[in-house]
N, C-alpha and C positions, 0 to 999 in steps of 0.2 A: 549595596555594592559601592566601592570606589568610584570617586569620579575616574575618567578615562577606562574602566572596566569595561570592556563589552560583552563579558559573559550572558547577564540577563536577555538582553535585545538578540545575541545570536539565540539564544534556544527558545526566544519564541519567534524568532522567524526564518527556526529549521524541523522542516516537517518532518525531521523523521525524529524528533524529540521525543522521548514518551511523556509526555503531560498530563493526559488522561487518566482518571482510573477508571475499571470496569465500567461502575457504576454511574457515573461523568458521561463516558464512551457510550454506554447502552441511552441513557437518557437524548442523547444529541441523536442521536444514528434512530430513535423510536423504536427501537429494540427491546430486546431481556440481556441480561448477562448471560444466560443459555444459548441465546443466539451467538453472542461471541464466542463461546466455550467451542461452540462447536466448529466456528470456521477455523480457530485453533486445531481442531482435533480433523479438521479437513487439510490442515498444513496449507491454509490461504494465508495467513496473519499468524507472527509469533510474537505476539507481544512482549514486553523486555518486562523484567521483575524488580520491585522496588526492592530494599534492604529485609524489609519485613515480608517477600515474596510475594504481594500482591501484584497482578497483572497493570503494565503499563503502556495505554497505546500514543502512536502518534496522531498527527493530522494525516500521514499519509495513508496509515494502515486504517481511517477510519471511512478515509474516501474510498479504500476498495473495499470495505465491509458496507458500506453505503451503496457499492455496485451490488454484490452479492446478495444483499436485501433487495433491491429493486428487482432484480433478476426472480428470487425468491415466492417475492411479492405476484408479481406475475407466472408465477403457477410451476416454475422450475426446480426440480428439485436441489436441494441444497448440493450435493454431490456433484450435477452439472455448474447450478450454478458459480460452484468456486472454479473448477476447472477452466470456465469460461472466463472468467474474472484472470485468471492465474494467464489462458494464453493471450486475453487483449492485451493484459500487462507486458508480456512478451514481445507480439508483434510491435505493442506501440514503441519499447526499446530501442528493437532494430530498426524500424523506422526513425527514430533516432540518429542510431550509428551511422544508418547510411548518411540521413543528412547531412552530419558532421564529415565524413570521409567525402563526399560531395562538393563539398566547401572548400575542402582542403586539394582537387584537385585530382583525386580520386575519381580512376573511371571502372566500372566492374568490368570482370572478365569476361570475355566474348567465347562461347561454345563456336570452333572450325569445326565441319566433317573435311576427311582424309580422303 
């Protein structure tokens, strides 16, 4: 790259790059690539496709496939376990949001009875 380019340095220190392939992915995570296929096929992780249609994951989809395994590992079926993976991801979101709206000044709304 050019000097003053910052293409390179942004996409490796944006996690939701797809960097990985499968194969890359399965070896880090101590996986199969079947194990990936199928948290695919459980619509936890959609991996992005290179030119040539191979699977490409990020850093971030590989930290919730690393949950999903753990989870896994420990005796959960894969079905729960993405489910569970999908609503931590969730909650920790909106725990997110609020923080942010919190910050900003933001107070939630208060239930009156009439």
């Amino acid at each position: 790259m050019l000097p003053g380019s910052s293409r390179p340095v942004d996409n490796l220190d944006d996690d939701d790059y797809p960097a990985y392939t499968m194969g890359r992915a399965a070896e880090m995570l101590g996986a199969t690539p079947a194990f990936l296929r199928s948290l695919g096929e459980h619509r936890l992780i959609t991996p992005l496709r290179s030119e040539g249609g191979h699977r490409r994951y990020s850093r971030y989809q590989l930290r919730i496939a690393a949950r999903a395994r753990e989870l896994v590992d420990q005796g959960t079926p894969i079905e729960s376990a993405c489910r569970i993976v999908i609503l931590e991801d969730q909650l920790e979101e909106a725990q997110r949001i609020n923080q942010q709206l919190r910050a900003q000044g933001h107070q939630p709304q208060q239930k009156t009875s009439s």
